[in-house]
VMD Tcl script that builds the backbone (N, CA, C; Angstrom):
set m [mol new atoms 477]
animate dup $m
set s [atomselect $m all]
$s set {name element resname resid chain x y z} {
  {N N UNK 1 A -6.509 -11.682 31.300}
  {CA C UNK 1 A -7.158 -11.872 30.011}
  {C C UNK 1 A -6.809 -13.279 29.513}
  {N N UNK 2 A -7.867 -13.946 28.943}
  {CA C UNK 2 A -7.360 -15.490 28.414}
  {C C UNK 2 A -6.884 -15.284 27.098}
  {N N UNK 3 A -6.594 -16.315 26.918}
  {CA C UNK 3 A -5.424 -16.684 25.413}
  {C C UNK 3 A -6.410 -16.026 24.204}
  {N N UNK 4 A -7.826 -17.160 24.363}
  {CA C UNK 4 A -8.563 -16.664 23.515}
  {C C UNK 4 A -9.141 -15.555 23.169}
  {N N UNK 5 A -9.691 -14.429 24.006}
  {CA C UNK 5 A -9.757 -13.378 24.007}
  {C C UNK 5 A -8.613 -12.707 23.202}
  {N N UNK 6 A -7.653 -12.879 23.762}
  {CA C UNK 6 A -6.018 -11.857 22.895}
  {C C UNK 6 A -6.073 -12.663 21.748}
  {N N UNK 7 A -6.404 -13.960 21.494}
  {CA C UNK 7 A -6.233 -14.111 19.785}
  {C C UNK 7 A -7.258 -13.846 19.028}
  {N N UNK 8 A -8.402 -13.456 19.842}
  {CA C UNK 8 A -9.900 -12.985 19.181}
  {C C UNK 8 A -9.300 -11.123 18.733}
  {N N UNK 9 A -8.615 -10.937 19.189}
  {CA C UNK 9 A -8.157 -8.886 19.729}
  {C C UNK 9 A -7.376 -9.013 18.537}
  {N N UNK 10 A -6.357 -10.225 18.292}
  {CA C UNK 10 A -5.065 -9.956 17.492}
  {C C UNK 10 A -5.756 -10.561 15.796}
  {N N UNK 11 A -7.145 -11.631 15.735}
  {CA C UNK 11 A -7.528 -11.728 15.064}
  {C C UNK 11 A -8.104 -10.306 14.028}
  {N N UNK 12 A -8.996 -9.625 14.764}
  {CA C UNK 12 A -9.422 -9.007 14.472}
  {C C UNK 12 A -8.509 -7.703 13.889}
  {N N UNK 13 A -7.690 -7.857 14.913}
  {CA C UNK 13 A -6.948 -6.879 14.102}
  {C C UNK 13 A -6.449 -7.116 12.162}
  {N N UNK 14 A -6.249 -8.249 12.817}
  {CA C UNK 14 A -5.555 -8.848 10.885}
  {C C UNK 14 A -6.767 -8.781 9.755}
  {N N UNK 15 A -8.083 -9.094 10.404}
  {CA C UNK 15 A -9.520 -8.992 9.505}
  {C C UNK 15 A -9.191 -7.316 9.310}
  {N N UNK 16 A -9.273 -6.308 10.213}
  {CA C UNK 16 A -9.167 -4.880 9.537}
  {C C UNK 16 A -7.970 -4.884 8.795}
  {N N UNK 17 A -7.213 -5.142 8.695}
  {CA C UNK 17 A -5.412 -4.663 7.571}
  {C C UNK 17 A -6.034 -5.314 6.416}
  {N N UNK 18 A -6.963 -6.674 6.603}
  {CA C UNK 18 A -7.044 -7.036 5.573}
  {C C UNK 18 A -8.243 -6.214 4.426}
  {N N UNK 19 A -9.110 -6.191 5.437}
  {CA C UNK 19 A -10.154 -5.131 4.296}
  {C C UNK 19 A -9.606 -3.769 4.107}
  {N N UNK 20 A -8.870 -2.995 4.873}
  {CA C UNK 20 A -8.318 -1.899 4.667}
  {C C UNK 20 A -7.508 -2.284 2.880}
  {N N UNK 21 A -6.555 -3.703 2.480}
  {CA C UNK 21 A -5.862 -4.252 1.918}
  {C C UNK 21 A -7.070 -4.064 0.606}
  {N N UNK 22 A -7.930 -4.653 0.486}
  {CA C UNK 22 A -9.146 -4.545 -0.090}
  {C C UNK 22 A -9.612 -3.419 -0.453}
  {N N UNK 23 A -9.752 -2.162 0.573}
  {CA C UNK 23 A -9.874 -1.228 -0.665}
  {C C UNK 23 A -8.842 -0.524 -1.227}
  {N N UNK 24 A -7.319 -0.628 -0.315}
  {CA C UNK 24 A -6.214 -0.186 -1.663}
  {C C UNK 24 A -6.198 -0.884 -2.811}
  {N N UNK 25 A -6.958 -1.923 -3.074}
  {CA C UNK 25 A -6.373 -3.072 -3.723}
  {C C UNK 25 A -8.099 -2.082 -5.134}
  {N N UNK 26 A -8.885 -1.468 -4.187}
  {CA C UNK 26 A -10.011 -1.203 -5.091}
  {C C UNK 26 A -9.298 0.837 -5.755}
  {N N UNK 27 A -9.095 0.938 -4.893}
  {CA C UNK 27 A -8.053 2.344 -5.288}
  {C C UNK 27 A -7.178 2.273 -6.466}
  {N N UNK 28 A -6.089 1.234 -6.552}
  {CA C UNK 28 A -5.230 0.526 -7.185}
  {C C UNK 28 A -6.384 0.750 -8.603}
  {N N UNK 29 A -7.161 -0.103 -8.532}
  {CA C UNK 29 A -7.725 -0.301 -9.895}
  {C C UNK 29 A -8.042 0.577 -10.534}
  {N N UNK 30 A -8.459 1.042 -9.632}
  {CA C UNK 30 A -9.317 2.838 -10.063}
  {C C UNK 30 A -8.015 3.236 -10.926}
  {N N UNK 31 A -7.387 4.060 -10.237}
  {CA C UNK 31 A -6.099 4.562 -10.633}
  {C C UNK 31 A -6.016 3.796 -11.789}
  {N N UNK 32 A -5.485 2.196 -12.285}
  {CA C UNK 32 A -5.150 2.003 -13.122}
  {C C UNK 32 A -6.213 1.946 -14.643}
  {N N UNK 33 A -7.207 1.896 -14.174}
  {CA C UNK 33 A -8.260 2.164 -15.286}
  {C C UNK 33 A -8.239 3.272 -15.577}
  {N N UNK 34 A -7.443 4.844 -15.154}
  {CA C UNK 34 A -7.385 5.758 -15.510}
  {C C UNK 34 A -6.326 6.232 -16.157}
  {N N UNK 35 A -5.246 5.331 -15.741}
  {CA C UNK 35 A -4.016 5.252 -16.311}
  {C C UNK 35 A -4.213 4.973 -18.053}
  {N N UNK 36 A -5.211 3.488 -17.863}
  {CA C UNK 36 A -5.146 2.917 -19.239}
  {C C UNK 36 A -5.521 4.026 -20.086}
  {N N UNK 37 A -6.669 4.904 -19.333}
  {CA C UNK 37 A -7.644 6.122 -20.615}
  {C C UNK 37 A -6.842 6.282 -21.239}
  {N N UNK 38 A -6.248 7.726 -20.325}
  {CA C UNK 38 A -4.967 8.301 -21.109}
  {C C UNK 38 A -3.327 7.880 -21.558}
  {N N UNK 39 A -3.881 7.101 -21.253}
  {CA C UNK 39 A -1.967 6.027 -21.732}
  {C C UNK 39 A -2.259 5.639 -23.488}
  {N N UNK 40 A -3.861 5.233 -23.484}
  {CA C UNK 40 A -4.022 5.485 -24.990}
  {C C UNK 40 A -3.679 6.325 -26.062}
  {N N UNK 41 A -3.850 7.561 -25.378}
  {CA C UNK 41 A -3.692 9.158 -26.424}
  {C C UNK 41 A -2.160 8.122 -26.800}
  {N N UNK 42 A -1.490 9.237 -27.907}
  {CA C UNK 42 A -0.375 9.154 -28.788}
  {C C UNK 42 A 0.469 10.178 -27.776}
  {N N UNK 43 A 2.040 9.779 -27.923}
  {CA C UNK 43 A 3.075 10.660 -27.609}
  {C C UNK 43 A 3.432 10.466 -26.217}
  {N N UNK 44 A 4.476 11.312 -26.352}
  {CA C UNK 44 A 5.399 10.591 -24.881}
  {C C UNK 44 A 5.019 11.354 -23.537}
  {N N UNK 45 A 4.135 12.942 -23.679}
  {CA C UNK 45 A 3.958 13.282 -22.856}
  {C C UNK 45 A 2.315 12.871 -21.934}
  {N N UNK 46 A 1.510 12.098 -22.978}
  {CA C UNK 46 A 0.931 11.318 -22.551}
  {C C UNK 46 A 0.913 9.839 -21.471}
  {N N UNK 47 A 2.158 9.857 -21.588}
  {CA C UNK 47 A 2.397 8.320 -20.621}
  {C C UNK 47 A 2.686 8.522 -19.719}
  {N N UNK 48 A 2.292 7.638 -18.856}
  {CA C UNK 48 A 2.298 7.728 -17.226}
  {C C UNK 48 A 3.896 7.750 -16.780}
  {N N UNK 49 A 3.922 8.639 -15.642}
  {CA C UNK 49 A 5.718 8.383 -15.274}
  {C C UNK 49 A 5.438 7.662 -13.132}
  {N N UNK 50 A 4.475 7.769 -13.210}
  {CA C UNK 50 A 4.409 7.312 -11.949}
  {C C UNK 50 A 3.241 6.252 -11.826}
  {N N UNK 51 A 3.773 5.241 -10.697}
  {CA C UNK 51 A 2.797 3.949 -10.568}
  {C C UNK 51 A 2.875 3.790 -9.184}
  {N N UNK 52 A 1.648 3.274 -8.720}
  {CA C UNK 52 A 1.145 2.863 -7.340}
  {C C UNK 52 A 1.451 1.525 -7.233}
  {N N UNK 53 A 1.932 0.975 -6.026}
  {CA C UNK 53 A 2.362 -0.176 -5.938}
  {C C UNK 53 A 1.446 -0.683 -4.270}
  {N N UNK 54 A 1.383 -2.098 -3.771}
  {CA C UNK 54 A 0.977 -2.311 -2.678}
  {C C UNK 54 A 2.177 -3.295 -2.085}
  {N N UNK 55 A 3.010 -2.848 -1.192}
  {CA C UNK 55 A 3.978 -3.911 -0.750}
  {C C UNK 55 A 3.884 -4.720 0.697}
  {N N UNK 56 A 3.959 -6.098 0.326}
  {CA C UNK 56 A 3.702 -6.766 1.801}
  {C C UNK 56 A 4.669 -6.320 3.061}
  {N N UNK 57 A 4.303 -6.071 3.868}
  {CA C UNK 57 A 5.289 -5.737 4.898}
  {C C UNK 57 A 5.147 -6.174 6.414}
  {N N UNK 58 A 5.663 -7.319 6.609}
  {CA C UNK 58 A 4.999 -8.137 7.968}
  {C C UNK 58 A 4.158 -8.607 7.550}
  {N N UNK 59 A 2.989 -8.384 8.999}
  {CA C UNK 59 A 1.778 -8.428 9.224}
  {C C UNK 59 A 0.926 -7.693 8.268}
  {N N UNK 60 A 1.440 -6.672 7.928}
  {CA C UNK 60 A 0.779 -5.172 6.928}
  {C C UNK 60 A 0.858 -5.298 5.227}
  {N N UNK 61 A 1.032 -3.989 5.405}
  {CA C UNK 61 A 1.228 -3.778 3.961}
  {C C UNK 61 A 1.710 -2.200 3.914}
  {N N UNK 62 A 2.371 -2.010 3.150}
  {CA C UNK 62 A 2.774 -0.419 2.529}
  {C C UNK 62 A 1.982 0.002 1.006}
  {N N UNK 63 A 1.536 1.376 0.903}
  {CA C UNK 63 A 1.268 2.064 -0.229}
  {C C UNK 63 A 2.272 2.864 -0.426}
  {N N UNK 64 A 2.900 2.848 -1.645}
  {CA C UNK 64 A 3.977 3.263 -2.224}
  {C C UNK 64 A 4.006 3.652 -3.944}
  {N N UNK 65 A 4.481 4.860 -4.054}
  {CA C UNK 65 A 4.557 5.242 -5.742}
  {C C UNK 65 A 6.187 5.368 -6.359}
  {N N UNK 66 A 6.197 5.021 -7.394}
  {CA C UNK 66 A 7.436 4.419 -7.886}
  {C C UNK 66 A 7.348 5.206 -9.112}
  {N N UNK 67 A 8.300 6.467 -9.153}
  {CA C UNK 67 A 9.283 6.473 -10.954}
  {C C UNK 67 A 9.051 6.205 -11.921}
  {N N UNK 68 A 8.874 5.956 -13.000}
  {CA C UNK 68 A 9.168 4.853 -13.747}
  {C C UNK 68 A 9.931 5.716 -14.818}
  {N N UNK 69 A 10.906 4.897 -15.635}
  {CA C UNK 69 A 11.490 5.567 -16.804}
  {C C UNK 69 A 11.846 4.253 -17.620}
  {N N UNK 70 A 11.637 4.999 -19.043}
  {CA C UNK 70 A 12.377 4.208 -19.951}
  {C C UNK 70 A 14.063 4.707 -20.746}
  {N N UNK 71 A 14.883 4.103 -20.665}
  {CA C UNK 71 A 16.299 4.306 -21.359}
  {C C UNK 71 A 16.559 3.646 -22.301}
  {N N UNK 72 A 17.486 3.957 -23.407}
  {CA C UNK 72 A 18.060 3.425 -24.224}
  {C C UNK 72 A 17.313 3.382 -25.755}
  {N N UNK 73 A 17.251 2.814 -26.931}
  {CA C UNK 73 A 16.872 2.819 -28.101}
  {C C UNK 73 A 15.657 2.300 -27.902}
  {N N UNK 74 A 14.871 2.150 -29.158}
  {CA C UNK 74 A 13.593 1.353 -29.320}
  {C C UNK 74 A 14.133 -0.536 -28.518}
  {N N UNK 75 A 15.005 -1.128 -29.368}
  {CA C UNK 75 A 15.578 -2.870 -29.529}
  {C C UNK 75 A 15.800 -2.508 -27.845}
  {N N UNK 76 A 16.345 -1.954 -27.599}
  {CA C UNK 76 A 17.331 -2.082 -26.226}
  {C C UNK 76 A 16.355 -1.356 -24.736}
  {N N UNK 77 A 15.327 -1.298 -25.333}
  {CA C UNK 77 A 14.944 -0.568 -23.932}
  {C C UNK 77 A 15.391 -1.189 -22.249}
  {N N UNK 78 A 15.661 -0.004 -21.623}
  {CA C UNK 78 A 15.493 -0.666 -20.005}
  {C C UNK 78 A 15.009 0.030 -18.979}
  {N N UNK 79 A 13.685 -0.291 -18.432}
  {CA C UNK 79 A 12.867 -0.029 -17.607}
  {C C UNK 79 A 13.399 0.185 -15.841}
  {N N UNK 80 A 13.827 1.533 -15.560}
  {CA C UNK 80 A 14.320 1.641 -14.319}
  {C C UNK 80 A 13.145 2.608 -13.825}
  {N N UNK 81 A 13.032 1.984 -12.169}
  {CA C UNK 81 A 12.469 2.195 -11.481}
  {C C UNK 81 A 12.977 2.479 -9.970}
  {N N UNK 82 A 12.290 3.637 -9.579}
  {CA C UNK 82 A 12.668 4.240 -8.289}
  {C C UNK 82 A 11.354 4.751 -7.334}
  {N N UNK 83 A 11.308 4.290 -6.064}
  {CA C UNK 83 A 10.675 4.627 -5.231}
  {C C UNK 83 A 11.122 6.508 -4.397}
  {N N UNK 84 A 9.482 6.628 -5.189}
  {CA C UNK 84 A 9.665 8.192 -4.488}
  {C C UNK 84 A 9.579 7.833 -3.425}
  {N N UNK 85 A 9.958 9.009 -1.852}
  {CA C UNK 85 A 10.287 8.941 -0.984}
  {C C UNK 85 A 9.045 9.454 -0.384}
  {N N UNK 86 A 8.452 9.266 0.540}
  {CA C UNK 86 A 7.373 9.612 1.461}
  {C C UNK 86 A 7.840 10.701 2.561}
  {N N UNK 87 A 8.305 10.671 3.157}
  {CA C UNK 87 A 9.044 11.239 4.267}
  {C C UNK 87 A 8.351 10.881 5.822}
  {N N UNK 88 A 8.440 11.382 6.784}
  {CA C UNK 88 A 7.390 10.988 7.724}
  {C C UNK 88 A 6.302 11.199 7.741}
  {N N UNK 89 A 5.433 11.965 6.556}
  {CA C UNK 89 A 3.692 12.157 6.830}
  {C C UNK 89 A 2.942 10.623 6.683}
  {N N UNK 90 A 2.315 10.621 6.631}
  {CA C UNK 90 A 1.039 9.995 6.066}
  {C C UNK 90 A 0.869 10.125 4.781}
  {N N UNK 91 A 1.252 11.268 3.648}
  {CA C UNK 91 A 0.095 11.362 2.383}
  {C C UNK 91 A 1.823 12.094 1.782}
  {N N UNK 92 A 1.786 11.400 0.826}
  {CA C UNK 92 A 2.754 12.085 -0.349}
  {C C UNK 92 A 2.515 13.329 -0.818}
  {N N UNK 93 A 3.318 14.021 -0.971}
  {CA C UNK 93 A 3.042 15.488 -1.369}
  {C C UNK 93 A 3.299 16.009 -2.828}
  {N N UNK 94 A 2.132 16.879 -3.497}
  {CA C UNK 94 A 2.537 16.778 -5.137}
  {C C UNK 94 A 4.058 16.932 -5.301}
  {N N UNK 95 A 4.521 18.015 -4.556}
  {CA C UNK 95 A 5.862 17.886 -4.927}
  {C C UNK 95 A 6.962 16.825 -5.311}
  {N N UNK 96 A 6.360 15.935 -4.623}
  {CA C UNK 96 A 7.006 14.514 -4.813}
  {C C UNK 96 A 7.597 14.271 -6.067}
  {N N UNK 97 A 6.098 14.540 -7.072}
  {CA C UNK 97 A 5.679 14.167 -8.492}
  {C C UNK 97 A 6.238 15.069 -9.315}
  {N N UNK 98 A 7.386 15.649 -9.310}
  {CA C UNK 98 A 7.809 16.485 -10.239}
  {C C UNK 98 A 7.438 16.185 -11.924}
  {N N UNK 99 A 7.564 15.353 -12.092}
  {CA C UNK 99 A 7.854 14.332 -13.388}
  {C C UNK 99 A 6.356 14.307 -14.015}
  {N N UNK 100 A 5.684 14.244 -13.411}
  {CA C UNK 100 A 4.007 13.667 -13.720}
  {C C UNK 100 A 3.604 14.843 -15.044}
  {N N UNK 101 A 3.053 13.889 -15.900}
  {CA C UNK 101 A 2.137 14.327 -16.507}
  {C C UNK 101 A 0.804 15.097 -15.929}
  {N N UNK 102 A 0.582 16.361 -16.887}
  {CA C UNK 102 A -0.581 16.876 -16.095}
  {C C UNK 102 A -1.890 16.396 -16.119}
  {N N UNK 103 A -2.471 15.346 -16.729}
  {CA C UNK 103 A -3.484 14.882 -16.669}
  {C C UNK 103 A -3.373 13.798 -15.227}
  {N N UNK 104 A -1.946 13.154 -14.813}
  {CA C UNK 104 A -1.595 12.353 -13.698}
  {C C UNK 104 A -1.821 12.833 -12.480}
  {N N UNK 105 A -1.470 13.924 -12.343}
  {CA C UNK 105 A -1.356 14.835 -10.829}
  {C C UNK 105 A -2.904 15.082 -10.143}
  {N N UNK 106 A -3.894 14.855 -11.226}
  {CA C UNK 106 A -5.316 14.834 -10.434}
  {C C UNK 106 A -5.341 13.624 -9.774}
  {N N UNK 107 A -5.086 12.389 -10.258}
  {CA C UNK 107 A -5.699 11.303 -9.959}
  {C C UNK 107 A -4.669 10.639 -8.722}
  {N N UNK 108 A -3.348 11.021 -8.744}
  {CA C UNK 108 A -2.349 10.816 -7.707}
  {C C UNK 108 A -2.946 11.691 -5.969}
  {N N UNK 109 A -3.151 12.964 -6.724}
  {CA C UNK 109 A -4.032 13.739 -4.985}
  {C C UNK 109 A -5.132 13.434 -5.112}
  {N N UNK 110 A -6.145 12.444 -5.787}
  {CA C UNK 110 A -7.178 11.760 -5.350}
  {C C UNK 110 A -7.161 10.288 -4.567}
  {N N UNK 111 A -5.984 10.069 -5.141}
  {CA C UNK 111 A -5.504 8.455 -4.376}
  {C C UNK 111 A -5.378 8.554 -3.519}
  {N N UNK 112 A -4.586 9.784 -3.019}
  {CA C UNK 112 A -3.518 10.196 -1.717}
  {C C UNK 112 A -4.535 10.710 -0.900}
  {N N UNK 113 A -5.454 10.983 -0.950}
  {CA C UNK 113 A -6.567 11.645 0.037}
  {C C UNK 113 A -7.158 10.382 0.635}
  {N N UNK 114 A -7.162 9.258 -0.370}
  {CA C UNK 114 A -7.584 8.103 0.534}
  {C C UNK 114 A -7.212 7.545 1.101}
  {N N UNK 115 A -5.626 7.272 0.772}
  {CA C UNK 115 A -4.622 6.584 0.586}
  {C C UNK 115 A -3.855 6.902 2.421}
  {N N UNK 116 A -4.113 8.141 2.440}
  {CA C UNK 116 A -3.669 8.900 3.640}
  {C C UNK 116 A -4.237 8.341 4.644}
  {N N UNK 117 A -5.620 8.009 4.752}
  {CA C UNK 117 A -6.828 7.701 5.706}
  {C C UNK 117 A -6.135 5.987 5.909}
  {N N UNK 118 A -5.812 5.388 4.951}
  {CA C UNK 118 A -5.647 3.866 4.969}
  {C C UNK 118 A -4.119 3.410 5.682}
  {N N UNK 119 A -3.160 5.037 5.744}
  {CA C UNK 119 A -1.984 4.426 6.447}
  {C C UNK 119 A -2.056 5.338 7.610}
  {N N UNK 120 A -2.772 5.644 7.849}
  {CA C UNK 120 A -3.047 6.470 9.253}
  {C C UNK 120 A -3.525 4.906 10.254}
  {N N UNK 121 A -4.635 4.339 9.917}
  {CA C UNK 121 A -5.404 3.302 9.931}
  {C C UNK 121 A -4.470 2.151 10.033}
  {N N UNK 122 A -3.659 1.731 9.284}
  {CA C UNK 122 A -2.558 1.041 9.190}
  {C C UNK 122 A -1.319 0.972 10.735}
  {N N UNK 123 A -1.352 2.340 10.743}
  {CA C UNK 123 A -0.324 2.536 11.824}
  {C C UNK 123 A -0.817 2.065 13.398}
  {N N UNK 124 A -2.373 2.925 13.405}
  {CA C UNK 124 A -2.938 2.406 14.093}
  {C C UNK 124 A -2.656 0.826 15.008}
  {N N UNK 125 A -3.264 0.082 13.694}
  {CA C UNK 125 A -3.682 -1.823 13.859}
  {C C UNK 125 A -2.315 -1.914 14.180}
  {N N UNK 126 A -1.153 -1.289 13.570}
  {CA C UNK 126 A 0.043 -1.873 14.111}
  {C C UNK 126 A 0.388 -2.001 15.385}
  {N N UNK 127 A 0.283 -0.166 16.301}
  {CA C UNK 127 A 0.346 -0.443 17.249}
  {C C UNK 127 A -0.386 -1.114 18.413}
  {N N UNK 128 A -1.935 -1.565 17.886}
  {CA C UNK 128 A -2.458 -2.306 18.226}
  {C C UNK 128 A -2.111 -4.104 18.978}
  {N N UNK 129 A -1.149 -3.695 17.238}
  {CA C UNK 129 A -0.759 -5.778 17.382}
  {C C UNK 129 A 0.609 -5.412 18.526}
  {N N UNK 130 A 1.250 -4.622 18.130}
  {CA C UNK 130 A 2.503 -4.676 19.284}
  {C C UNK 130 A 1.652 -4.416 20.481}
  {N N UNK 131 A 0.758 -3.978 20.681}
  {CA C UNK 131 A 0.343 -3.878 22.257}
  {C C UNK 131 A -0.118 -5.090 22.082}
  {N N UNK 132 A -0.727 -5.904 21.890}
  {CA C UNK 132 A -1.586 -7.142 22.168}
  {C C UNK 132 A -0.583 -8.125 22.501}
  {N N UNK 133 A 0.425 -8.322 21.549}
  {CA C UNK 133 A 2.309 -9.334 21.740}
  {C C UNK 133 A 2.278 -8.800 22.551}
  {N N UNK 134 A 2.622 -7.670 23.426}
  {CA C UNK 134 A 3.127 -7.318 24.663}
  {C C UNK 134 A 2.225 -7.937 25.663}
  {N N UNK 135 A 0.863 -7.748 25.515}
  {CA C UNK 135 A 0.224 -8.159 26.632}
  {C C UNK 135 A 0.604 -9.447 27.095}
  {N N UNK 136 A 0.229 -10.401 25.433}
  {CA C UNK 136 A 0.031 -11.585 25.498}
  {C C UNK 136 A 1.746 -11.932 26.250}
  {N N UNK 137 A 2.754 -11.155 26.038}
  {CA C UNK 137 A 3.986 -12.371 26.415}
  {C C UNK 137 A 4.144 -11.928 27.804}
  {N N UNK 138 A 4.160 -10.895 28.657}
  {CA C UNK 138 A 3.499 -10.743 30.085}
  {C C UNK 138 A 2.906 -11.349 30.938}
  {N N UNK 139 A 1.471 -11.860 30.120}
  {CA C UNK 139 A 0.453 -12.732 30.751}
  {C C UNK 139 A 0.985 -14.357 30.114}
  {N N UNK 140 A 2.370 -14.602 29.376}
  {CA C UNK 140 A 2.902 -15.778 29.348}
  {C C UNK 140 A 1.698 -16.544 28.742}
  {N N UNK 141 A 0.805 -15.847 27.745}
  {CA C UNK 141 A 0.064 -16.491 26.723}
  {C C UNK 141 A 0.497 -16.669 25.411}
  {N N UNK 142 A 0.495 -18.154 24.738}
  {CA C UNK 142 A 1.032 -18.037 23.556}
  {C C UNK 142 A -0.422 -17.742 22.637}
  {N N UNK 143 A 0.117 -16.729 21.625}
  {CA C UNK 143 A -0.631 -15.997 20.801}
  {C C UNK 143 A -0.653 -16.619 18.812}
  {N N UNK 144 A -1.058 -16.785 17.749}
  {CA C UNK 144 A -0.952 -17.220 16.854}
  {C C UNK 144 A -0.584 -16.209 16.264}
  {N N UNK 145 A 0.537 -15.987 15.415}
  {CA C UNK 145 A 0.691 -14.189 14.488}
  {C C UNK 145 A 0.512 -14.660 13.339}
  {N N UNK 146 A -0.207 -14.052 12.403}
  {CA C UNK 146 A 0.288 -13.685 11.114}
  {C C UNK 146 A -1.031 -14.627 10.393}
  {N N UNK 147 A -1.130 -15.188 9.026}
  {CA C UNK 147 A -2.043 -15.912 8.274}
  {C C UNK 147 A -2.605 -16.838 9.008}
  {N N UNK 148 A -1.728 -17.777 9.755}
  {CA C UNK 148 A -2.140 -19.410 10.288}
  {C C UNK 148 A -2.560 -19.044 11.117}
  {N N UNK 149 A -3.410 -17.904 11.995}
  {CA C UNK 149 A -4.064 -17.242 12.567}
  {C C UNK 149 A -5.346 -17.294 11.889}
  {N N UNK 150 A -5.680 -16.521 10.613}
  {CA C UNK 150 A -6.449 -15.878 10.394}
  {C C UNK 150 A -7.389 -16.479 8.817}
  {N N UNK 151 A -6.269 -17.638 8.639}
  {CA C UNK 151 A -6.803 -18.179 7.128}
  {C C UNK 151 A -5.975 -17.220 5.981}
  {N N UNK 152 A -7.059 -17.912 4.879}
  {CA C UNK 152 A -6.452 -17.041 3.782}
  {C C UNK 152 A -6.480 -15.235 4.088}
  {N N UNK 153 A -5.458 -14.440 3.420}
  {CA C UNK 153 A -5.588 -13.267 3.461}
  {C C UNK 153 A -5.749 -12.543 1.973}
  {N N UNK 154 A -6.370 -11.412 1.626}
  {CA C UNK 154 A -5.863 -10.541 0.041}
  {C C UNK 154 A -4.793 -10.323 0.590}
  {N N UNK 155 A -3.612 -10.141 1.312}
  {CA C UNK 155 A -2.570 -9.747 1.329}
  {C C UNK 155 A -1.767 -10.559 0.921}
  {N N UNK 156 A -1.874 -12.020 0.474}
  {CA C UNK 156 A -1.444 -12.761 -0.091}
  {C C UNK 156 A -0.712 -12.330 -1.248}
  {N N UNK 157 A -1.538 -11.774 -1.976}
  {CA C UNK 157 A -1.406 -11.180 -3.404}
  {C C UNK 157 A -0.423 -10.106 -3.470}
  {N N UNK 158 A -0.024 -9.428 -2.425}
  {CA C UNK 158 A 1.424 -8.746 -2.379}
  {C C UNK 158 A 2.004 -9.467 -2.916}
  {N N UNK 159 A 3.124 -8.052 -3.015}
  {CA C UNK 159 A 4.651 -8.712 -3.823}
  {C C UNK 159 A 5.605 -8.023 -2.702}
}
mol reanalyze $m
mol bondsrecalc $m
mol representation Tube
mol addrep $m
C-alpha cells in the first residue's frame, strides 16, 4: 500500500470523528436549550444538577456528564464538580443520575440514545487509526497524525 493511500485511510478517518464531533457538538445544544427552558422556572428543585461536557482526547473526543453542586452561603458560593462514571458500556445508565431533576432524566436518555451510537462509532475510527499506524509503520511508511494532517478541525473547540 503507498504512503498516500494510508494517509488518504487515516485522513478520512479524522473527517468522520470530526463530523461525528459536529453532531455532539449539535446534541450539546439541544440539551442546553432545554436546560435554559426549565432552569428559568423558580426554586432549587428546578435547576439542573447534571451537565454534558465534550472532552478532547487524542485524536478523538469523549462524551461525558458531570455533577454539578453548589456549597456554601449566597457571598461564598463554590461550584464543585464531579464526573459521573460510565463504566464499560457505551450509554450511561439512568441510574447514574440519581440526583436529576425529574423534568432532566427525559432529556439525559434522549441524549444517551444518541450519544451511545456516536461512541460506539468513536471506538470504531479508533481502532481503525491504530490499525492504519500499524500498517503504516510495518510497511516503514511515514504517516501524518492528528490536525497537520487534516487542517482545521471542530475538535479544536474542546477543552
Amino acid at each position: 500500500m503507498t504512503d498516500q493511500n494510508l494517509q488518504h485511510m487515516l485522513n478520512m478517518v479524522y473527517s468522520e470523528i470530526d463530523s461525528l464531533h459536529k453532531e455532539a457538538l449539535s446534541i450539546q445544544e439541544d440539551i442546553y436549550l432545554q436546560y435554559y427552558k426549565n432552569n428559568q422556572r423558580s426554586g432549587f428543585d428546578n435547576k439542573a444538577r447534571y451537565s454534558m461536557r465534550l472532552k478532547k482526547s487524542g485524536f478523538s473526543f469523549l462524551i461525558i456528564w458531570e455533577d454539578v453542586r453548589f456549597f456554601g452561603t449566597r457571598g461564598n458560593r463554590v461550584r464543585i464538580v464531579k464526573q459521573v462514571s460510565k463504566g464499560t458500556s457505551d450509554k450511561y445508565t439512568l441510574k447514574k443520575f440519581k440526583n436529576a431533576a425529574e423534568w432532566e432524566l427525559p432529556i439525559i436518555e434522549s441524549a444517551e440514545k444518541q450519544f451511545e451510537k456516536i461512541r460506539k462509532s468513536l471506538k470504531c475510527l479508533g481502532t481503525c487509526h491504530k490499525q492504519i499506524l500499524t500498517l503504516a509503520s510495518i510497511q516503514g511508511v511515514q504517516v501524518q497524525t492528528g490536525k497537520q494532517s487534516t487542517g482545521k478541525s471542530s475538535l479544536d473547540v474542546c477543552q
